[in-house]
SEPAGU-933085 format. One record per residue (C-alpha): x, y, z; residue number from 1. Coordinates in pm, 1 decimal. Example, Ala and Ser with C-alpha at 12.3 -4.5 7.8 and 13.67 -1.06 7.14 Angstrom:
BEGIN
<east = 1230.0; north = -450.0; up = 780.0; num = 1>
<east = 1367.0; north = -106.0; up = 714.0; num = 2>
end
This chain:
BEGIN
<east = 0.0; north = 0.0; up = 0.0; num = 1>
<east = 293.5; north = 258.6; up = 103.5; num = 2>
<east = 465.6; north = 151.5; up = -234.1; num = 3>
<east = 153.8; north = 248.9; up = -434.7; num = 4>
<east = 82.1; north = 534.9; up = -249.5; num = 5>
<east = 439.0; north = 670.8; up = -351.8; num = 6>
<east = 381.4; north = 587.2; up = -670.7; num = 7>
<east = 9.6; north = 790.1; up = -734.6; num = 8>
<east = 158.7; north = 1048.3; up = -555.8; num = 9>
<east = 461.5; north = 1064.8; up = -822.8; num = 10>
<east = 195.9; north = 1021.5; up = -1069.9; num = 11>
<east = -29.8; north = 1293.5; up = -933.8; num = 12>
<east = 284.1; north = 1508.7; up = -920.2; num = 13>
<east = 337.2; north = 1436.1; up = -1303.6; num = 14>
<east = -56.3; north = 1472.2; up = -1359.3; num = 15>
<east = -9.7; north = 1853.0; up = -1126.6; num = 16>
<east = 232.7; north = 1966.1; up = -1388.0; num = 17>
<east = 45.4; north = 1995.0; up = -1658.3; num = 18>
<east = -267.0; north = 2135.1; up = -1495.4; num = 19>
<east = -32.1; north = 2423.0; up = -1421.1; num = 20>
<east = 58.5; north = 2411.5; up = -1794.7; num = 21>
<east = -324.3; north = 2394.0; up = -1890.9; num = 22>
<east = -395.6; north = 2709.4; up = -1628.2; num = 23>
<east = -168.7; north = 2902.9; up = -1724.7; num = 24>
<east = -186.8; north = 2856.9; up = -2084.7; num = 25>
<east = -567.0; north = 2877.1; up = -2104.9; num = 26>
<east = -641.4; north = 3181.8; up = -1910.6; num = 27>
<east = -375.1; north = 3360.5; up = -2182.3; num = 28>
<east = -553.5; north = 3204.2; up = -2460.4; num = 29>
<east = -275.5; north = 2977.8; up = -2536.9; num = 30>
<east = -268.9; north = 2573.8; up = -2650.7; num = 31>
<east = -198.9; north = 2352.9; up = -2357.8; num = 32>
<east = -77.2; north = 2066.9; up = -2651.4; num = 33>
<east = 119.5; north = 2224.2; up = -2891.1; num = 34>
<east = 481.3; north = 2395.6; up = -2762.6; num = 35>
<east = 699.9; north = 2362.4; up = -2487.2; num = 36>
<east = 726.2; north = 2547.4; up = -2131.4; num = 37>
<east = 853.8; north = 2831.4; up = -2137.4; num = 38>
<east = 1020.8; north = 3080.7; up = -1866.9; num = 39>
<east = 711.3; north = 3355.8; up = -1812.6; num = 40>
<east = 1017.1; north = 3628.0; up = -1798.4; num = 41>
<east = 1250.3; north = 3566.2; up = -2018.4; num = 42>
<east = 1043.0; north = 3346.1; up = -2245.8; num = 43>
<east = 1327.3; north = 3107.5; up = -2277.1; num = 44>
<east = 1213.3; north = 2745.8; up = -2352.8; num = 45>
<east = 1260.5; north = 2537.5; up = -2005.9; num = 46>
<east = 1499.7; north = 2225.5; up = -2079.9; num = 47>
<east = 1322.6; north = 1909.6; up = -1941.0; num = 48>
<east = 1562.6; north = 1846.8; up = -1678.9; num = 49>
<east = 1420.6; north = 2196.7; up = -1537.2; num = 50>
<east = 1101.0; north = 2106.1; up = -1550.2; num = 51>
<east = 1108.1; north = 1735.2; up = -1290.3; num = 52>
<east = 772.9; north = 1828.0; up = -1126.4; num = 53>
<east = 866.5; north = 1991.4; up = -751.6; num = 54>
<east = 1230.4; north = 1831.8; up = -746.7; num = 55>
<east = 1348.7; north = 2138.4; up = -995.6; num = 56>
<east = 1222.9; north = 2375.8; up = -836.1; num = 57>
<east = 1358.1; north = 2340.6; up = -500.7; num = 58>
<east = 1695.4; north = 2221.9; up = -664.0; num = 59>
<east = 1673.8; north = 2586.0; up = -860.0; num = 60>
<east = 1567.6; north = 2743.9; up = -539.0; num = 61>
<east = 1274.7; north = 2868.3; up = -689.8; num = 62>
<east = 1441.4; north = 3089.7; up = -1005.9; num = 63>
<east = 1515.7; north = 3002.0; up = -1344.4; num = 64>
<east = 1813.5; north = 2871.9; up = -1480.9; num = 65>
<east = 1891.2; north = 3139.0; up = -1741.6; num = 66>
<east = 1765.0; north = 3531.3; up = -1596.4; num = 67>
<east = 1723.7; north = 3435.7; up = -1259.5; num = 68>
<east = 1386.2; north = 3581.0; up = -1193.2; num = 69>
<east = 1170.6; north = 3412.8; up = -942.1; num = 70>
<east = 943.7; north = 3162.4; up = -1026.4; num = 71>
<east = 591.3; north = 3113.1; up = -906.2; num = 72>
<east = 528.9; north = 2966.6; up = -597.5; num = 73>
<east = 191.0; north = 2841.6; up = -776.3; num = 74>
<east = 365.0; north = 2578.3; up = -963.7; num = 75>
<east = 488.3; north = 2378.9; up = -715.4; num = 76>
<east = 212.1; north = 2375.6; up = -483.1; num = 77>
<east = -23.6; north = 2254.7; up = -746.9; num = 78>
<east = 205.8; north = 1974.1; up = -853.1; num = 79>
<east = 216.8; north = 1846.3; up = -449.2; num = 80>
<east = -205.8; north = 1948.4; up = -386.2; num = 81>
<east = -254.3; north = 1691.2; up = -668.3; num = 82>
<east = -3.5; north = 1448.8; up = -566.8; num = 83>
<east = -196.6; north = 1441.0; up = -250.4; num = 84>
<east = -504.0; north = 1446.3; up = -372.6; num = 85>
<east = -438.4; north = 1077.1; up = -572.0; num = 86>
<east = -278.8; north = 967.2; up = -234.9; num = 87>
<east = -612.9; north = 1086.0; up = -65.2; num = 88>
<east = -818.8; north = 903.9; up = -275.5; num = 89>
<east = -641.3; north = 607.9; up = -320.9; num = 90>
<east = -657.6; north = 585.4; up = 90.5; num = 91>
<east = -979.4; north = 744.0; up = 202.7; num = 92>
<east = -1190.0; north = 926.8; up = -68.9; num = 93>
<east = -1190.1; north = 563.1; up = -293.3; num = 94>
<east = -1354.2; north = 372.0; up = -7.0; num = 95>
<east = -1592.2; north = 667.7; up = 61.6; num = 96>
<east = -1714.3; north = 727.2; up = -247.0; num = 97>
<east = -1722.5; north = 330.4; up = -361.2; num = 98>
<east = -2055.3; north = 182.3; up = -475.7; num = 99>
<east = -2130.3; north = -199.6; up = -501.9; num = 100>
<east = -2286.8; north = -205.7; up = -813.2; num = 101>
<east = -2088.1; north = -281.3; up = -1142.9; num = 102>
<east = -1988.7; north = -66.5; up = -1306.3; num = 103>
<east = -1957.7; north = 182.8; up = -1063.7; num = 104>
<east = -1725.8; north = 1.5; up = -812.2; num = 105>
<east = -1460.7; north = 166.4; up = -1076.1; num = 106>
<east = -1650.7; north = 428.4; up = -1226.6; num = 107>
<east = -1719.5; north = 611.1; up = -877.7; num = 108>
<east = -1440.3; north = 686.7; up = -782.3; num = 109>
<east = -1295.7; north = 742.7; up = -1090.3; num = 110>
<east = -1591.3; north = 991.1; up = -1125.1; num = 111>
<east = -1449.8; north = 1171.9; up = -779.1; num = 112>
<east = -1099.0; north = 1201.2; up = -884.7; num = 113>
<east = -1150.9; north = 1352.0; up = -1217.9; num = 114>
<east = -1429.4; north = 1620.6; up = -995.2; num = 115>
<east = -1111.9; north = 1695.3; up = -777.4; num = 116>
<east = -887.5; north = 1739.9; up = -1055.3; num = 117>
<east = -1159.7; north = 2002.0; up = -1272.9; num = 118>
<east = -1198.0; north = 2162.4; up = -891.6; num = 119>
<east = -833.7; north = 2256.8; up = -866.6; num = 120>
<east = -803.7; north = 2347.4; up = -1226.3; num = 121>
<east = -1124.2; north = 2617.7; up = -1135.3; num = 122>
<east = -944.9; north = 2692.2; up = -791.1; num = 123>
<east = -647.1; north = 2788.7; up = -865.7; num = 124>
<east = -723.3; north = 2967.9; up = -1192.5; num = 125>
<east = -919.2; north = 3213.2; up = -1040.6; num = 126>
<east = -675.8; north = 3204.4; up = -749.5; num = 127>
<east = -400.7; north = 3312.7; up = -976.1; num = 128>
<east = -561.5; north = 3523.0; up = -1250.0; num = 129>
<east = -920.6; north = 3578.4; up = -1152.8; num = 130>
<east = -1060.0; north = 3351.8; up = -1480.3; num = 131>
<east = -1263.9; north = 3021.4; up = -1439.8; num = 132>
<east = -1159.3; north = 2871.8; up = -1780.1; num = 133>
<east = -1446.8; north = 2774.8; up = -1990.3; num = 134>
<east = -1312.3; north = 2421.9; up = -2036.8; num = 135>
<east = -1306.9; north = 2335.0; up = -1651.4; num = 136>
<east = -1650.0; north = 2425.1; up = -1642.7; num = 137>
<east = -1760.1; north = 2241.8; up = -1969.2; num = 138>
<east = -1604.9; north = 1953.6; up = -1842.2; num = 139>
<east = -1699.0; north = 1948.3; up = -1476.6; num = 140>
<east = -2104.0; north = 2031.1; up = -1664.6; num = 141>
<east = -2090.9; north = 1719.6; up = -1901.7; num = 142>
<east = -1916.0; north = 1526.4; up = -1589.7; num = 143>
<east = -2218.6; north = 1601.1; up = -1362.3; num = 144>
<east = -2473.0; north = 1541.9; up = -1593.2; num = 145>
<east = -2333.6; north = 1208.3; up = -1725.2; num = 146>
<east = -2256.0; north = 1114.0; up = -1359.6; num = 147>
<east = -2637.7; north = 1198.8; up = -1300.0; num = 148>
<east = -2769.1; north = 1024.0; up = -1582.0; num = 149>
<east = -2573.5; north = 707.3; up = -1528.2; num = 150>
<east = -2698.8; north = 687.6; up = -1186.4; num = 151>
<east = -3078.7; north = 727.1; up = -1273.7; num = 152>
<east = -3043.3; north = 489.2; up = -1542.5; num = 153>
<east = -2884.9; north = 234.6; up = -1300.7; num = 154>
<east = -3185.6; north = 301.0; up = -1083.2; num = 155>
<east = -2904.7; north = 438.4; up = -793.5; num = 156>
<east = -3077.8; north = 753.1; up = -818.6; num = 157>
<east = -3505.0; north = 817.1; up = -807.1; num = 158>
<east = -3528.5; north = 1023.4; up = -1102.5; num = 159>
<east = -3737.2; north = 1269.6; up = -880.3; num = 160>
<east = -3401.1; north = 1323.0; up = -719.5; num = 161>
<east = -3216.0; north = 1395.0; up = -1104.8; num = 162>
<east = -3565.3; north = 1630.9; up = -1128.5; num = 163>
<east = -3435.6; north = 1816.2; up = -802.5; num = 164>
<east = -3032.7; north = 1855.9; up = -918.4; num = 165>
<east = -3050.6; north = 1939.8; up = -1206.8; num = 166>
<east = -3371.8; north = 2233.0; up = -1127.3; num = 167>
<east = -3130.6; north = 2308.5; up = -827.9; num = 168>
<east = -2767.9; north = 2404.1; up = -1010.8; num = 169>
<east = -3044.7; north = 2588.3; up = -1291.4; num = 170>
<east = -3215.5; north = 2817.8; up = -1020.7; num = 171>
<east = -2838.5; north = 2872.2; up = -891.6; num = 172>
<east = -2732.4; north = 3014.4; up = -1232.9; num = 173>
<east = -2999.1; north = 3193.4; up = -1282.9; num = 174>
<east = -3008.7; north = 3365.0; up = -905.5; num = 175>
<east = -2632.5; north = 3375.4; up = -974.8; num = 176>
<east = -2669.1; north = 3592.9; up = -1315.2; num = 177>
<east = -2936.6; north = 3838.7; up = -1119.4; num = 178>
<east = -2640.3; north = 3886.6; up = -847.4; num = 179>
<east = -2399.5; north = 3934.9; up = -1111.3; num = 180>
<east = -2645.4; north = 4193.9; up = -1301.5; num = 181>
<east = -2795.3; north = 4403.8; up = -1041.2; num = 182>
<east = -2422.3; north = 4426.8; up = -907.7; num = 183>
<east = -2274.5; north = 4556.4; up = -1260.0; num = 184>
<east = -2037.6; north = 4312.3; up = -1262.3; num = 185>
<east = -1870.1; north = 4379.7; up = -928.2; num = 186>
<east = -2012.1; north = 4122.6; up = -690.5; num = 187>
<east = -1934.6; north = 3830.0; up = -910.8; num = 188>
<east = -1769.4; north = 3745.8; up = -1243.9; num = 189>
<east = -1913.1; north = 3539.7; up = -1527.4; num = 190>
<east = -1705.0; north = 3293.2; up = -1427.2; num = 191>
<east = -1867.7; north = 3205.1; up = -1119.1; num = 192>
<east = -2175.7; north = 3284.6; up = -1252.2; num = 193>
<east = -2108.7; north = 2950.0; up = -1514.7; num = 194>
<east = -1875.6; north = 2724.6; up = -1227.0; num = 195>
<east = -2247.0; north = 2710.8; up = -1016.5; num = 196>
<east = -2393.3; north = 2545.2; up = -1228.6; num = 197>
<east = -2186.9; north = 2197.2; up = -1261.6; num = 198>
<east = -2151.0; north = 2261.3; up = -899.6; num = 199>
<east = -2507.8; north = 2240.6; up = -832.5; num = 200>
<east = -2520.6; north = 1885.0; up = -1090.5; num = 201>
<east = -2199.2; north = 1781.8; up = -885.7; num = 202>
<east = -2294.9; north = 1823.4; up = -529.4; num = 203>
<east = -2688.7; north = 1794.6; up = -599.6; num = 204>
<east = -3000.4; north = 1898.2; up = -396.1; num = 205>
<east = -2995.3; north = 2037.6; up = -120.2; num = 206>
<east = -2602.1; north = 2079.1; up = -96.5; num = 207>
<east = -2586.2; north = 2329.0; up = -338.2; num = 208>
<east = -2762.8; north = 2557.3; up = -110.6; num = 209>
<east = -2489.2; north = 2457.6; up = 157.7; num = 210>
<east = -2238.7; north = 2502.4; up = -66.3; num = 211>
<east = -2319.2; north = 2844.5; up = -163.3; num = 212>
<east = -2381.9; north = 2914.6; up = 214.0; num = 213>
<east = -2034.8; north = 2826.8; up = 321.6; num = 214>
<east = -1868.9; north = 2997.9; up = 11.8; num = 215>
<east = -2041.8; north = 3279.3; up = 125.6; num = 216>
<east = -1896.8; north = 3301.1; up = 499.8; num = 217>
<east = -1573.6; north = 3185.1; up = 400.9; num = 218>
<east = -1537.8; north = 3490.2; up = 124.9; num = 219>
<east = -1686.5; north = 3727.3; up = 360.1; num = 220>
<east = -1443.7; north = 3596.1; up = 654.9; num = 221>
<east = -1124.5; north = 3608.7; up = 430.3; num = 222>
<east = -1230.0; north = 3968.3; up = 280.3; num = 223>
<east = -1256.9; north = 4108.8; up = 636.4; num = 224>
<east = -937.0; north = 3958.6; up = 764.5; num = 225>
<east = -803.4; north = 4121.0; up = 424.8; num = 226>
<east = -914.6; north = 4472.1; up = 481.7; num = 227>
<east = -766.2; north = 4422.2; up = 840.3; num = 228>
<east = -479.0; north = 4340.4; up = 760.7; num = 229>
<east = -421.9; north = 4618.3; up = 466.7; num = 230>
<east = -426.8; north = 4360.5; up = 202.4; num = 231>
<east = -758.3; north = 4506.9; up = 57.1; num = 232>
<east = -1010.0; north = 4817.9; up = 91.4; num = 233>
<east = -1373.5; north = 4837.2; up = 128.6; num = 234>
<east = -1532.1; north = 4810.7; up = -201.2; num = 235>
<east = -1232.1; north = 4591.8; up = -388.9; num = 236>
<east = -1300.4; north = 4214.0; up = -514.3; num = 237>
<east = -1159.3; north = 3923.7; up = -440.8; num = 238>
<east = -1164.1; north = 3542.0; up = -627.5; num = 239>
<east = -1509.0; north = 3399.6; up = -513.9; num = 240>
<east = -1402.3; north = 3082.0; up = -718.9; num = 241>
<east = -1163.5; north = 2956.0; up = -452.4; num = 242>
<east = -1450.9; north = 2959.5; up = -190.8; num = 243>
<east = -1739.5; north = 2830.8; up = -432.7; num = 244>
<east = -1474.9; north = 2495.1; up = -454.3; num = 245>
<east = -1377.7; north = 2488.3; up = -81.6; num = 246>
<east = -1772.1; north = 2536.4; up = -2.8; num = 247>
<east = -1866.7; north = 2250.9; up = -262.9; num = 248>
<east = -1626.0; north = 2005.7; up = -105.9; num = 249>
<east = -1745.1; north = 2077.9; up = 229.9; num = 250>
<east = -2076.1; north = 2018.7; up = 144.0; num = 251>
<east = -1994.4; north = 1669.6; up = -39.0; num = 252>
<east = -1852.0; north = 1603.3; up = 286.6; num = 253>
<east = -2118.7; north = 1764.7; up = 533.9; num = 254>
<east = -2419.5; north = 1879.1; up = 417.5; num = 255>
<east = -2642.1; north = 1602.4; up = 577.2; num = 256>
<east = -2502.5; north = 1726.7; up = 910.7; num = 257>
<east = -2555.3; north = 2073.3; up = 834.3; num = 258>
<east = -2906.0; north = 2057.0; up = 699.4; num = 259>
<east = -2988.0; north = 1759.4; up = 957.1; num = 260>
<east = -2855.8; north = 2075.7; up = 1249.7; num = 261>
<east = -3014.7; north = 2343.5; up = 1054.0; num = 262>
<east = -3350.1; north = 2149.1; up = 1081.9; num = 263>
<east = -3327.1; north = 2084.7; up = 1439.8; num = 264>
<east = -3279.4; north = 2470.9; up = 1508.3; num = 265>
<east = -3623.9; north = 2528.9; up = 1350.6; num = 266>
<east = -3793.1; north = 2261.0; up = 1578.3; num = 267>
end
């Protein structure tokens, strides 16, 4: 188990590399396939043995081989957040998320992994450069509707509950594009406005509500600690991406505990 564990965790590091390729790349409007990495200062093509996923840049001490300049602390910490994240599944989230029925003993969890990778992808984009990529969210939308789908048809799922998702991440978007209207723009981006939606089909009915709910008081706790701090004034935005993802997987996680104490405080 330890040996395979180092070895998704390798992988994961490998697999972390290029989602900081395919961030970076698409938020500039760049091809993630075609061309190799290149220095983001001196635009000097990175030679491969520069480029070992984590190992080169703590053997380069964080600066590049030919100006110098510093390199983004971004890189590395996505490469090790999805190393971890195919050691966490592979330990925990695999068993959690494992159903008996064929084919979904491997489809499952396969299912949760690729959600994890799309929600670090969406994360971390608007983290960096305040842009959910239109391909994380296409593919996180046709990964929670097929997901949905595949259930119902499997009879896993009452279709009244597929009824309920898929009405729930719609009335999101839309509540989410009246916020984003009435605010002109300021209170959320487009971005968001699109990510709520495959994170309503994701985390389904009622988590979304949860989800939103936590995003909420985590953006609003981080913004004051900003403006206390100096980081930020009254009246400037921050990425409400981030939160949207850290308030999804809490409520995968959860939301029956939360609703189940909400409930009680109302009887």
């Amino acid at each position: 188990m330890l040996s395979f564990s180092l070895f998704l965790f390798l992988f994961g590091l490998i697999i972390g590399s290029f989602l900081g390729v395919i961030i970076d790349r698409s938020v500039h409007g760049d091809s993630f396939i075609y061309g190799r990495s290149k220095c983001p200062k001196c635009r000097k093509t990175i030679r491969w043995y520069d480029n070992i996923p984590l190992i080169s840049f703590f053997l380069l001490r964080g600066r590049c081989r030919n100006c110098g300049k510093q390199i983004s602390w971004s890189y590395p910490v996505i490469e090790g957040m999805t190393g971890a994240l195919f050691v966490w599944w592979y330990v925990i989230g695999a068993a959690v998320f494992k159903l008996s029925t064929q084919p979904f003993t491997i489809l499952q969890p396969a299912f949760w992994l690729l959600v994890g990778i799309g929600f670090l992808v969406v994360f971390f984009a608007d983290f960096l450069y305040g842009i959910i990529p239109n391909g994380a969210v296409y593919g996180l939308t046709a990964l929670g509707i097929a997901y949905r789908l595949a259930l119902t048809g499997m009879s896993i799922m009452r279709p009244i509950d597929l009824l309920f998702s898929l009405l729930a991440a719609m009335a999101m978007t839309v509540f989410f594009l009246f916020l984003w209207w009435i605010t002109k723009k300021r209170g959320l981006g487009l971005g968001d406005v699109k990510f709520v939606l495959p994170l309503g089909l994701i985390v389904g009915w009622p988590a979304i509500l949860v989800a939103v709910f936590l995003a909420d008081i985590l953006g609003a706790v981080t913004g004051l600690l900003l403006i206390a701090g100096g980081k930020k004034k009254f009246g400037q935005t921050i990425p409400f991406g981030p939160f949207l993802v850290l308030g999804g997987v809490l409520a995968l996680l959860f939301s029956d505990h939360i609703v189940q104490w909400y409930v009680s405080l109302l009887t």
